[in-house]
N, C-alpha and C positions, 0 to 999 in steps of 0.2 A: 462567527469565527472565520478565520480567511483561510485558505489552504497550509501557506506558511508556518502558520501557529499550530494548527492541528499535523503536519506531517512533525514538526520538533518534541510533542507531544507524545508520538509513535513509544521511543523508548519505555518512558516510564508506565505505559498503558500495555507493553507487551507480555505474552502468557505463555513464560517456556514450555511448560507443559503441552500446552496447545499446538506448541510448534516442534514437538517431539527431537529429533534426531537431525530435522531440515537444516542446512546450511546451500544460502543462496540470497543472490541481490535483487532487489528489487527496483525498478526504477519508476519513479513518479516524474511525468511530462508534465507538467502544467504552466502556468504561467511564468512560476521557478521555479525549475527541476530539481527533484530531491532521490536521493537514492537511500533505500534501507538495507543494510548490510545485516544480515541474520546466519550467526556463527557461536557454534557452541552455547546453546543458550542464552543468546544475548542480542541485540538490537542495537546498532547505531545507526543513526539520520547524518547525512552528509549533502548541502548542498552543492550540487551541481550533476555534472551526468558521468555514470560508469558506464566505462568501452565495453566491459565484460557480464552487463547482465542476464540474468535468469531469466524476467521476464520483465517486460517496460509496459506498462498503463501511461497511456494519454489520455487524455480530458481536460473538461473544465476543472477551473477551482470549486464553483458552485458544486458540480456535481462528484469531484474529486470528495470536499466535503461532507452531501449528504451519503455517495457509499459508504465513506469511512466509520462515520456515524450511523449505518445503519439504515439510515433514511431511502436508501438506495439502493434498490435489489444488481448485485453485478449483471449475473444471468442477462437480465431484460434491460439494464444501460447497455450490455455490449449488443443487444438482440437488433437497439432501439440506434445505436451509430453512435450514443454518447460516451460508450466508452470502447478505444482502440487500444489490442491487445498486440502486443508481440514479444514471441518464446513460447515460453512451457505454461500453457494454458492451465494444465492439471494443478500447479502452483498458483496461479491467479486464481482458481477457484477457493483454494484455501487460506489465504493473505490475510483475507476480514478474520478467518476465525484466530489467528495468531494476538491480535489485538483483545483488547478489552473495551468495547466501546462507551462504556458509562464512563471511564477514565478521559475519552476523548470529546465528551460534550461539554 
């Protein structure tokens, strides 16, 4: 699956729950940049890039794909160069668990 497919996928794999009270953007760098908007229990995917995010992940698609999926510990891709953080780190730790990942494979 390509980055693309799997960040449009975000929505319907997201777990209010998980994401408790958070309202905040995410930005995905990748190949085509995507931003996740997470407000009021809800999730939308918008391509292109927000001036005002929370936190922006750079990377590969490849690799964009196996963290999303799971297949990739964040911790040790940011430890490891493959993945570039910036903002509120505290939130980039928490992103993956917002999702459902069986929904996104």
């Amino acid at each position: 699956m390509d980055a693309k497919t799997l960040l449009e996928k975000l929505p319907a794999a997201f777990q209010p729950q998980a994401a408790g009270g958070t309202n905040a953007v995410v930005q995905f760098n990748c190949s085509t940049p995507y931003y996740a908007a997470i407000k009021d229990g809800a999730c939308t995917v918008t391509a292109g890039i927000h001036a005002g995010a929370d936190v922006t992940l750079t990377m590969s698609d490849e690799d964009l794909v196996a963290l999303l999926t799971g297949e990739l510990n964040g911790m040790s891709a940011f430890m490891t160069g493959k993945l570039q953080l910036e903002g509120d780190m505290m939130l980039a730790q928490r992103v993956g668990s917002f999702f459902d990942a069986a929904k996104l494979g």
